[in-house]
C-alpha positions in Angstrom: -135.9 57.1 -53.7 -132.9 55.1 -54.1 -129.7 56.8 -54.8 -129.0 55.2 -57.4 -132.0 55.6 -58.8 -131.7 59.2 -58.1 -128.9 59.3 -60.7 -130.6 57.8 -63.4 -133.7 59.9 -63.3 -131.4 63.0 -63.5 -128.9 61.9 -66.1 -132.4 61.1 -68.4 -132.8 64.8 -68.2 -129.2 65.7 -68.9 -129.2 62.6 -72.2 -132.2 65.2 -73.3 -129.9 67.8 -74.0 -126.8 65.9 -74.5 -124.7 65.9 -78.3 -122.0 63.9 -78.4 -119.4 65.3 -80.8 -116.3 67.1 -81.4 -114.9 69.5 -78.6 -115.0 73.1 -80.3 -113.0 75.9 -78.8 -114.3 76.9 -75.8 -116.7 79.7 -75.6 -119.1 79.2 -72.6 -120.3 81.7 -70.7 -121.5 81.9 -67.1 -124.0 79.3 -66.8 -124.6 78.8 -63.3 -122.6 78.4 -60.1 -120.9 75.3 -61.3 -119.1 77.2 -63.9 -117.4 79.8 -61.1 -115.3 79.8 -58.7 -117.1 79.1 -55.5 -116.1 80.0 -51.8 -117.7 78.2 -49.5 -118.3 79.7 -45.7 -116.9 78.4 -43.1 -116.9 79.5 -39.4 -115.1 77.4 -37.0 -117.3 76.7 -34.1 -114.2 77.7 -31.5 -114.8 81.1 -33.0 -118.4 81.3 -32.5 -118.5 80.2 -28.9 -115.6 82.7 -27.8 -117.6 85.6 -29.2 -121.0 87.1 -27.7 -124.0 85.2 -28.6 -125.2 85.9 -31.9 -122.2 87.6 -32.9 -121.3 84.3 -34.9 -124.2 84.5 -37.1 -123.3 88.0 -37.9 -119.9 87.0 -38.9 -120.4 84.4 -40.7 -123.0 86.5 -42.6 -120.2 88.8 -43.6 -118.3 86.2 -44.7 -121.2 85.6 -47.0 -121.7 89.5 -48.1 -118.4 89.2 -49.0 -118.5 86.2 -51.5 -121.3 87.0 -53.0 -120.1 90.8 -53.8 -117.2 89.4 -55.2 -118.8 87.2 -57.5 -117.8 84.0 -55.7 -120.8 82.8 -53.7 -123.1 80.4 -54.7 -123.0 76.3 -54.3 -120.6 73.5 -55.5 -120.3 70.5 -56.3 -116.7 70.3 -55.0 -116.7 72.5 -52.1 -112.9 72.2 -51.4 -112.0 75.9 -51.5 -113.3 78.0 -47.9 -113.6 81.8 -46.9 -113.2 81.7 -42.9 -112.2 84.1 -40.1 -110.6 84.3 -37.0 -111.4 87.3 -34.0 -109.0 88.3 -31.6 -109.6 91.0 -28.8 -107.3 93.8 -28.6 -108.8 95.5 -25.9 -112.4 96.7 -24.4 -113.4 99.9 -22.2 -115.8 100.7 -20.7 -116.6 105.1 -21.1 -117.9 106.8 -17.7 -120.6 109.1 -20.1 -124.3 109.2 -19.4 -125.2 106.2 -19.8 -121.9 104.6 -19.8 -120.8 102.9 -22.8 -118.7 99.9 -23.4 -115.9 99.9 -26.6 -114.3 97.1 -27.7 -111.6 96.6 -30.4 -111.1 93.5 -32.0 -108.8 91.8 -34.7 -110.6 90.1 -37.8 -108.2 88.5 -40.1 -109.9 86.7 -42.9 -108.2 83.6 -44.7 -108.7 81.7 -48.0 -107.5 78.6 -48.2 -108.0 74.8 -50.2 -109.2 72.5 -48.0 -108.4 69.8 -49.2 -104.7 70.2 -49.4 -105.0 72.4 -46.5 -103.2 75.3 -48.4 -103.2 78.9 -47.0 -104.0 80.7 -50.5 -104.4 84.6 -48.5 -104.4 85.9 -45.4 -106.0 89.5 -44.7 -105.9 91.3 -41.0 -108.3 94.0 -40.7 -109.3 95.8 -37.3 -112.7 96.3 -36.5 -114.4 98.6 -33.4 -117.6 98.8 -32.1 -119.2 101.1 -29.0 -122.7 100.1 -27.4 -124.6 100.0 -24.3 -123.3 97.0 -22.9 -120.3 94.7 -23.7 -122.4 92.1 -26.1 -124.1 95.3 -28.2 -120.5 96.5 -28.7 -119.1 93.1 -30.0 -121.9 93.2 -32.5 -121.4 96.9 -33.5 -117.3 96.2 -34.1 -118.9 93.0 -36.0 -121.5 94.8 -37.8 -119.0 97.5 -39.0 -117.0 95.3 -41.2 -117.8 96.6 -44.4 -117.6 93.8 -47.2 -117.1 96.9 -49.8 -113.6 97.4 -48.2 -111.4 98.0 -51.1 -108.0 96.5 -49.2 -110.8 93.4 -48.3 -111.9 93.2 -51.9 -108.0 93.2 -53.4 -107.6 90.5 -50.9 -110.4 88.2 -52.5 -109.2 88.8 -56.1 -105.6 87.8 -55.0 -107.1 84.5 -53.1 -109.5 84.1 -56.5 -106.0 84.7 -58.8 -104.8 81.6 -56.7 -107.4 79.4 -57.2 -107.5 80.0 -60.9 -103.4 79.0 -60.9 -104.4 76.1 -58.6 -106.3 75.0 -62.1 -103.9 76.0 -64.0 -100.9 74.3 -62.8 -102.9 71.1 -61.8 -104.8 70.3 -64.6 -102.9 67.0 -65.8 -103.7 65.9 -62.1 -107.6 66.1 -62.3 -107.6 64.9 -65.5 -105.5 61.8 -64.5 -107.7 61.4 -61.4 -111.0 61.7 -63.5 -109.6 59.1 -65.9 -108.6 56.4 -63.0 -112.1 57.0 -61.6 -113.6 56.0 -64.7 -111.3 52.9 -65.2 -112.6 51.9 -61.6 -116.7 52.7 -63.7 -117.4 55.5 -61.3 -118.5 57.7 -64.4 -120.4 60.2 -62.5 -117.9 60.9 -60.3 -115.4 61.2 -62.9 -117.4 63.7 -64.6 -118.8 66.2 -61.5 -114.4 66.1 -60.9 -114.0 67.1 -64.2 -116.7 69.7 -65.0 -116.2 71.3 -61.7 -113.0 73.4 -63.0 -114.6 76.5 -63.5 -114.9 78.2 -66.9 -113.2 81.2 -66.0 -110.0 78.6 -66.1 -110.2 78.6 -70.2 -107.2 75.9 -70.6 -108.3 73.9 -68.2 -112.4 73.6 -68.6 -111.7 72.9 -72.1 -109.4 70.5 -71.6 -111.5 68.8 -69.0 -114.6 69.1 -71.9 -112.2 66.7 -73.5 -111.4 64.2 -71.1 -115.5 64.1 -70.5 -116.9 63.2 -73.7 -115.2 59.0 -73.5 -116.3 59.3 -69.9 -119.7 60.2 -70.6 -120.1 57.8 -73.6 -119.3 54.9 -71.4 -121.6 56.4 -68.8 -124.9 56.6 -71.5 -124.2 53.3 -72.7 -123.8 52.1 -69.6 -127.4 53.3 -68.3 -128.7 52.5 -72.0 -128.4 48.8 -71.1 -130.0 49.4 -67.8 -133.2 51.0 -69.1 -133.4 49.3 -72.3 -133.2 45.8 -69.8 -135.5 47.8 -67.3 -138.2 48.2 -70.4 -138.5 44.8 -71.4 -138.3 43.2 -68.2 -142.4 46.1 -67.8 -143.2 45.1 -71.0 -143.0 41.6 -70.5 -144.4 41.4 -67.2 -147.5 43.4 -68.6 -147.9 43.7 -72.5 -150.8 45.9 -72.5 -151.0 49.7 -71.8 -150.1 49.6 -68.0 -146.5 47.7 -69.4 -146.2 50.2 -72.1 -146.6 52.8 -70.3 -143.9 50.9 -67.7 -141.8 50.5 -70.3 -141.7 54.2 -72.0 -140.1 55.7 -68.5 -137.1 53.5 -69.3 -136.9 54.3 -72.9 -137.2 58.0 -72.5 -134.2 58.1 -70.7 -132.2 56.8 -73.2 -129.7 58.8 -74.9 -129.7 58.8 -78.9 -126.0 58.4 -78.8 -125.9 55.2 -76.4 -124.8 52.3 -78.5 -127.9 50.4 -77.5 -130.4 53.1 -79.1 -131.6 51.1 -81.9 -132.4 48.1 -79.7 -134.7 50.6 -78.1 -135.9 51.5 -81.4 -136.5 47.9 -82.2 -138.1 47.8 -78.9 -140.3 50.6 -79.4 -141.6 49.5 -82.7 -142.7 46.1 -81.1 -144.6 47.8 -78.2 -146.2 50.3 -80.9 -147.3 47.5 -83.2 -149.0 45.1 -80.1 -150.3 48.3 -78.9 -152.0 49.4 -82.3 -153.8 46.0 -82.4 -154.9 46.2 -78.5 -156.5 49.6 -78.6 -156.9 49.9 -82.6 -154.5 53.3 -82.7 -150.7 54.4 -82.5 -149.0 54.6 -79.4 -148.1 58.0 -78.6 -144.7 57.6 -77.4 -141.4 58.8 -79.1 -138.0 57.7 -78.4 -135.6 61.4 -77.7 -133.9 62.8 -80.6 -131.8 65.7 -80.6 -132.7 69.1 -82.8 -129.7 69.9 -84.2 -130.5 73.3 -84.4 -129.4 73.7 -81.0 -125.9 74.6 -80.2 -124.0 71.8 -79.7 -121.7 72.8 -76.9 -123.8 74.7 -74.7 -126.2 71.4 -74.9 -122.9 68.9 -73.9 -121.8 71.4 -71.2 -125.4 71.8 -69.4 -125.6 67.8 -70.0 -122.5 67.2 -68.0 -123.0 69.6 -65.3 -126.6 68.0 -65.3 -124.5 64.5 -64.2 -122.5 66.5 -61.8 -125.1 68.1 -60.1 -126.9 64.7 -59.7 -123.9 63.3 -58.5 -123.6 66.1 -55.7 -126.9 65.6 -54.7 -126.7 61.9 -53.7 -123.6 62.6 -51.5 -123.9 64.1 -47.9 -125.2 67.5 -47.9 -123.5 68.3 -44.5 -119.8 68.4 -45.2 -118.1 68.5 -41.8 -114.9 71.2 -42.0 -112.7 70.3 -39.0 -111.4 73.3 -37.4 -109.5 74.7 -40.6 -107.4 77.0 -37.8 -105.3 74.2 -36.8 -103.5 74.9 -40.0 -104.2 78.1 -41.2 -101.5 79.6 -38.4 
């Protein structure tokens, strides 16, 4: 499928359950893992290749574990801010018992930090120990032994997350002035996935950026109304009998009621239902979308832009490449 393309297939979704009216206070809830703070893992691969194999995998599963028991794993649209770790070897024995067992005592220091500014937002040192049979099985023990539930770790993660939320905070006239130049240069959708990726735990801010959406996301349905509305006359003048109809009702289900084309599609419709009730001698079964109003009106807007966001992640590279984030964490 064509990225583009893409888009548009999933933005008719979101236009489904899309309102466009006034911004009331904010009340949201957790919806998903676009309304949270997200940490996203990251393991340098200079760490993984100077510790035992599989070791790696083991830390960067802890890294995980301790994420998601803090509330801040999941995916993002805007992966920017990263959970990563650096080991150090303190020293390493080997015990003359029956059989003889290897220790090994290790450094772990854990940091959180914005990506994209490349800003240290905590640092955490933690030691870590680990006996076993041979050299490799003790690396994984010390590893293994991390324990995510650490309540020293854990106030560390709520400082880093207490950063973030002030990152927000303080810069919230930024991505709101970003989001806006991106929509002067019509790139709506990514306009909209910068904007509804604040999280809603920032209250000031993801209302705010609720704000800034709605003229963003206008110009975005009335852009893509004139697409599909063009898209359904071009199938149902290529074919005016069912096969064309049928062409021609893909395009005009997408449509949002609140695009400033709608009642050409209307107009459209009601041509294609009056040729078709004289071809096959009964009404054509399609409906243009309407909205029931008696569903609330902001969760409807807020899954509708988060809709465009997550369509807009999905059509950029999956594999985002972290370059060694220890060349700046020091």
């Amino acid at each position: 499928m064509n990225k583009k393309k893409g888009v548009f297939v999933i933005l008719g979704s979101a236009m489904t359950i899309f309102s466009f009216g006034l911004i009331a206070q904010n009340k949201s809830g957790k919806l998903d893992d676009a309304g949270r703070i997200v940490l996203t893992t990251v393991l340098p691969d200079r760490v993984s290749t100077n510790l035992p194999e599989g070791c790696g995998n083991i830390l960067k599963n802890k890294l995980s574990q301790l994420t998601t028991q803090n509330g801040l794993g999941g995916s993002t649209n805007d992966p920017r801010f990263i959970i990563t770790a650096n080991v150090l070897e303190n020293d390493k024995n080997v015990v003359a018992t029956a059989p003889a067992m290897s220790t090994i005592d290790l450094d772990v220091t854990f940091y959180v930090a914005d990506y994209q500014t490349k800003t240290n937002l905590g640092t955490f040192n933690m030691p870590a120990k680990g006996v076993g049979q041979t050299e490799i099985k003790a690396y994984i023990n010390a590893i293994r032994n991390i324990n995510p539930k650490n309540p020293e770790l854990k106030l560390f993660i709520e400082d880093s997350k207490n950063k973030v939320l002030e990152f927000y905070n303080t810069r919230c006239d930024f991505i709101i002035q970003g989001a806006n130049a991106l929509s002067e240069q019509r790139k709506f959708e990514q306009a909209i996935a910068q904007l509804i990726s604040v999280p809603d735990v920032c209250k000031d801010c993801f209302t705010q950026s609720l704000a800034a959406i709605g003229p963003i996301f206008k110009k975005l349905i009335d852009r893509q109304c004139k697409i599909n509305l063009m898209n359904a006359r071009n199938a149902w003048n290529a074919s005016p009998n069912q096969v064309g109809a049928n062409k021609a009702a893909e395009f005009l289900g997408a449509i949002d009621p609140e695009a400033s084309c709608y009642k050409e599609a209307e107009q459209l419709t009601k041509t294609i239902g009056a040729r078709m009730l004289k071809l096959d001698k009964r009404e054509w079964d399609f409906k243009l979308r309407q909205f029931d109003m008696n569903v609330d009106l902001e969760k409807r807007r807020i899954e509708a832009y988060r809709a465009v966001g997550v369509a807009y992640g999905k059509n950029q590279p999956q594999n985002v490449v972290y370059r060694d984030p220890l060349n700046w964490l020091f």
